[in-house]
C-alpha positions as CSV (number, residue, x, y, z in Angstrom):
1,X,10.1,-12.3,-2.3
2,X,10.6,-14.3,1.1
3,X,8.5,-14.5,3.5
4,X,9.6,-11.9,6.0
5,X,9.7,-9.5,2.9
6,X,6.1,-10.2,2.3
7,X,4.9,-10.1,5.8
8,X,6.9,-6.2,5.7
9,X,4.8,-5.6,3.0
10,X,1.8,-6.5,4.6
11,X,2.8,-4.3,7.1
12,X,3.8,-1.4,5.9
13,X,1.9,2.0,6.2
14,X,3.5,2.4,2.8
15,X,1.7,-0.8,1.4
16,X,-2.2,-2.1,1.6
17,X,-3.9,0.8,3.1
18,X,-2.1,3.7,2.4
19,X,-1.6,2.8,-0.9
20,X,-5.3,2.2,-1.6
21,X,-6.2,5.4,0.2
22,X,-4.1,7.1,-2.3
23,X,-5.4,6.0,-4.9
24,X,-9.3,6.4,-3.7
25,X,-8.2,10.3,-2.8
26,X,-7.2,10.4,-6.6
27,X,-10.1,9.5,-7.9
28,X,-11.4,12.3,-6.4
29,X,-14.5,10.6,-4.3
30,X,-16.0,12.3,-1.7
31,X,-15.3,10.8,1.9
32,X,-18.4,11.4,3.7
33,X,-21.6,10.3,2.8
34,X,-23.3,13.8,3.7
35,X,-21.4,14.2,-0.2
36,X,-22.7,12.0,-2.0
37,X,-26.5,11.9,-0.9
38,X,-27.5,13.2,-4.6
39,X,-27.1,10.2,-6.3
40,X,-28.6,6.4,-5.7
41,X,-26.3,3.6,-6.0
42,X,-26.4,0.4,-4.2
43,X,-23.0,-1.8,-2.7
44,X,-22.4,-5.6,-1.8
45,X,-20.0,-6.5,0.6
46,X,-19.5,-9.7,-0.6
47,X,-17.6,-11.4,2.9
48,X,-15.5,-14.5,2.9
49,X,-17.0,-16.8,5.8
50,X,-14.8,-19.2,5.4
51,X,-12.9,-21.3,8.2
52,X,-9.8,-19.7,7.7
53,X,-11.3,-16.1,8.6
54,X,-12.5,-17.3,11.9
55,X,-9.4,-15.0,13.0
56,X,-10.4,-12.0,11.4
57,X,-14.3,-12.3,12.2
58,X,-13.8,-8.8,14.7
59,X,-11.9,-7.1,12.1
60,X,-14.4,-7.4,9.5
61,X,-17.5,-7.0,11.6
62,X,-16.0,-3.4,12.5
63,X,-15.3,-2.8,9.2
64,X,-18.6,-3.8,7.7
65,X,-20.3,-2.0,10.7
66,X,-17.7,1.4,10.3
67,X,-18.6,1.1,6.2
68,X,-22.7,1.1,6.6
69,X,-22.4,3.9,8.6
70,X,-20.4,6.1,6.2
71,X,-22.2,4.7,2.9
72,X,-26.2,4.5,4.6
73,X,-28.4,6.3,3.7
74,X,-26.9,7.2,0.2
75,X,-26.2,4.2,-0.4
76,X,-28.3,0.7,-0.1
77,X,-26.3,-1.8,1.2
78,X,-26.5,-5.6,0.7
79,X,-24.3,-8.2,3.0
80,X,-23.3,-11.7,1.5
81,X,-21.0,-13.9,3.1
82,X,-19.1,-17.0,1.1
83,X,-17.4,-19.9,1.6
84,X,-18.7,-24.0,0.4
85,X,-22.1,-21.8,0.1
86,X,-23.4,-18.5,-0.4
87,X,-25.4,-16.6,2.2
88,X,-26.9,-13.4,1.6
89,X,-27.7,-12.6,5.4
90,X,-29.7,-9.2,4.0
91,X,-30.4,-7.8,0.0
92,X,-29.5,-4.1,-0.1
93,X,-31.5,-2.0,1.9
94,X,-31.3,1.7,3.5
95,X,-32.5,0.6,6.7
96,X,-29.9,1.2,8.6
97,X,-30.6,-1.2,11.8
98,X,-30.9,-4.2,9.8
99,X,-27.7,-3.5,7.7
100,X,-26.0,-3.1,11.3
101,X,-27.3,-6.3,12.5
102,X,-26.2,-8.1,9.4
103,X,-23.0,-6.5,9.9
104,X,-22.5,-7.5,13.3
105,X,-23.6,-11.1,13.1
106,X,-20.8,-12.2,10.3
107,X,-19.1,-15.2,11.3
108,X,-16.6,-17.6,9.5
109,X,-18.3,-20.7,9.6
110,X,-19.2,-21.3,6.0
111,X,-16.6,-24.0,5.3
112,X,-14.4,-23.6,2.2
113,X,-13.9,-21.4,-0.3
114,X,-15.7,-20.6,-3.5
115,X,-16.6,-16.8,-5.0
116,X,-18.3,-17.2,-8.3
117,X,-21.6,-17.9,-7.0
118,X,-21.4,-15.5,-4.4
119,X,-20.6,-12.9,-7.3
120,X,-23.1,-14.4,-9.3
121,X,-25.7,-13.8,-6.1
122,X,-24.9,-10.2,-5.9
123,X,-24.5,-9.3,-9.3
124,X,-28.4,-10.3,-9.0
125,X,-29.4,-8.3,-6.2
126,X,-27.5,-4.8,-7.6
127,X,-30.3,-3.6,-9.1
128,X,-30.3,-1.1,-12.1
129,X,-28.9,1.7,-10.1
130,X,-26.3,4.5,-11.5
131,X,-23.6,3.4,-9.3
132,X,-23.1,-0.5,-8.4
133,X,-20.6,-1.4,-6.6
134,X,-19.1,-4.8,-4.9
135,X,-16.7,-5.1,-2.3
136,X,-15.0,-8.8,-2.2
137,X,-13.1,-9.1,1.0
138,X,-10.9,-12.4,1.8
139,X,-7.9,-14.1,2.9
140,X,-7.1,-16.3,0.3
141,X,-7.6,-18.1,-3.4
142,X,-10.9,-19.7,-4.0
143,X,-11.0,-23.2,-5.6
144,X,-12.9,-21.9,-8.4
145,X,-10.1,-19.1,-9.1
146,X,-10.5,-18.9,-13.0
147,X,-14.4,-18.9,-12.8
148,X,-14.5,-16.4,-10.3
149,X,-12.2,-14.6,-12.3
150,X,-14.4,-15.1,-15.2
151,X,-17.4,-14.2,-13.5
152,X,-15.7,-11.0,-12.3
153,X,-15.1,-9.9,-15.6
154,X,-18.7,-10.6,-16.9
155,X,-19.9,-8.5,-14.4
156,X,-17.8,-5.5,-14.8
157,X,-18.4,-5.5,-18.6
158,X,-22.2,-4.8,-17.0
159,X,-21.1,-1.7,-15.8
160,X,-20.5,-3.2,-12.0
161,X,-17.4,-1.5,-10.2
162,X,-15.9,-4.6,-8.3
163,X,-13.2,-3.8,-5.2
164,X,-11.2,-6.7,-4.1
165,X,-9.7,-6.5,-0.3
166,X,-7.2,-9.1,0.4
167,X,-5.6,-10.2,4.3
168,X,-3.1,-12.3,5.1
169,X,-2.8,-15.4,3.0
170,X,-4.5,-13.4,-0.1
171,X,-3.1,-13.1,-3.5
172,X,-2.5,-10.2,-4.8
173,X,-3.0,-11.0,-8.2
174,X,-5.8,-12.4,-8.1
175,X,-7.5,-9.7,-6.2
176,X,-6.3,-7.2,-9.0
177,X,-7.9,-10.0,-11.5
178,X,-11.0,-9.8,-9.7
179,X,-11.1,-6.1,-9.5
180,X,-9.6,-5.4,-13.4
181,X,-7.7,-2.9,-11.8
182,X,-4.9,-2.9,-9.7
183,X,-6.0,0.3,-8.3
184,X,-8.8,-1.1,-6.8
185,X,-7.7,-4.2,-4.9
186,X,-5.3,-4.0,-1.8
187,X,-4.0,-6.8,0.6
188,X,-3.3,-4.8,4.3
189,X,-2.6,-7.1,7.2
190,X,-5.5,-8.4,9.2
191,X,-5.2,-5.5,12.0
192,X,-5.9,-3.1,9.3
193,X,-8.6,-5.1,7.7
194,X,-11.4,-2.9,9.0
195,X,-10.1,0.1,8.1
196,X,-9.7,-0.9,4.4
197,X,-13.7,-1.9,4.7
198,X,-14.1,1.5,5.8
199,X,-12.3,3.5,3.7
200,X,-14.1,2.0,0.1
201,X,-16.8,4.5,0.7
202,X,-14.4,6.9,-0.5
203,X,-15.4,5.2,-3.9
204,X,-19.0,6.0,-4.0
205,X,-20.2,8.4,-6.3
């Protein structure tokens, strides 16, 4: 592929988004969270805050701000950013003004770029909940690739859902590694970024 393909890709309403709004309405998941207030079930947006996302900070503030609102109260909701450290800037929690201000402080300025421990971190804060979920967003490959990858899988054999986001500079294959399922990963361009955020809730249960 060269790179004008890929950046159409990227592009594309037929690509990224609408692909993985497809395949969310196929699962059948409700949208709103006035559906899905029976069950408890906790999420971790686990956010890459490294330099290279400094372009994308708005994007994924919106997102992660759009994305508590549709998943609290049902939902507990945990914020950890990564880059050459992890830091979990709140542990889930239904209290919906301190989510927000989580959300809205995210900034890129974590250095490089490593996920395992980050996934390690909020593997650790799930809980025992029915439903656990975490939501990896980022614009590229970590330097630990394979032991993130590793990690990943670990973690999913636990009974954790993992869904992997990707902007530009992400790899696709290694967000569908990350996620075990193609279905659940998705790169989408970097204006679209917090709409993807968004529309994960559509995978609470």
């Amino acid at each position: 592929m060269t790179k004008s393909d890929k950046k159409h890709e990227l592009a594309s309403p037929s690509n990224g988004l609408r692909a993985l709004r497809d395949r969310l309405e196929a699962t059948g998941a409700p949208v709103s969270a006035s559906r899905i207030r029976n069950a408890q079930r906790t999420t971790i947006l686990v956010l890459d805050a490294s330099g290279s996302m400094a372009g994308s900070e708005t994007e994924v503030r919106r997102g992660a701000l759009s994305f508590a609102s549709e998943a609290l109260p049902a939902s507990a909701v945990g914020v950890i950013r990564f880059g050459s450290r992890v830091s979990v800037d709140i542990a889930p929690s239904r209290v919906g003004d301190d989510v927000r201000r989580a959300c809205s402080s995210y900034r890129a300025d974590l250095g490089g770029t490593t996920l395992a421990p980050a996934l390690e971190a909020a593997e650790g804060l799930l809980g025992t909940h029915r439903a656990r979920t975490i939501v990896v967003v980022s614009d590229g490959v970590p330097a630990d690739s394979t032991q993130s990858i590793a990690v990943a899988r670990a973690i999913r054999d636990r009974g954790v859902r993992i869904v992997a986001i990707g902007t530009t500079g992400a790899d696709a294959a290694f967000l569908a590694a990350i996620a075990g399922d193609p279905a659940r990963s998705t790169l989408v361009s970097r204006d679209r970024l917090a709409m993807a955020i968004t529309d994960v809730t559509r995978l609470l249960r």
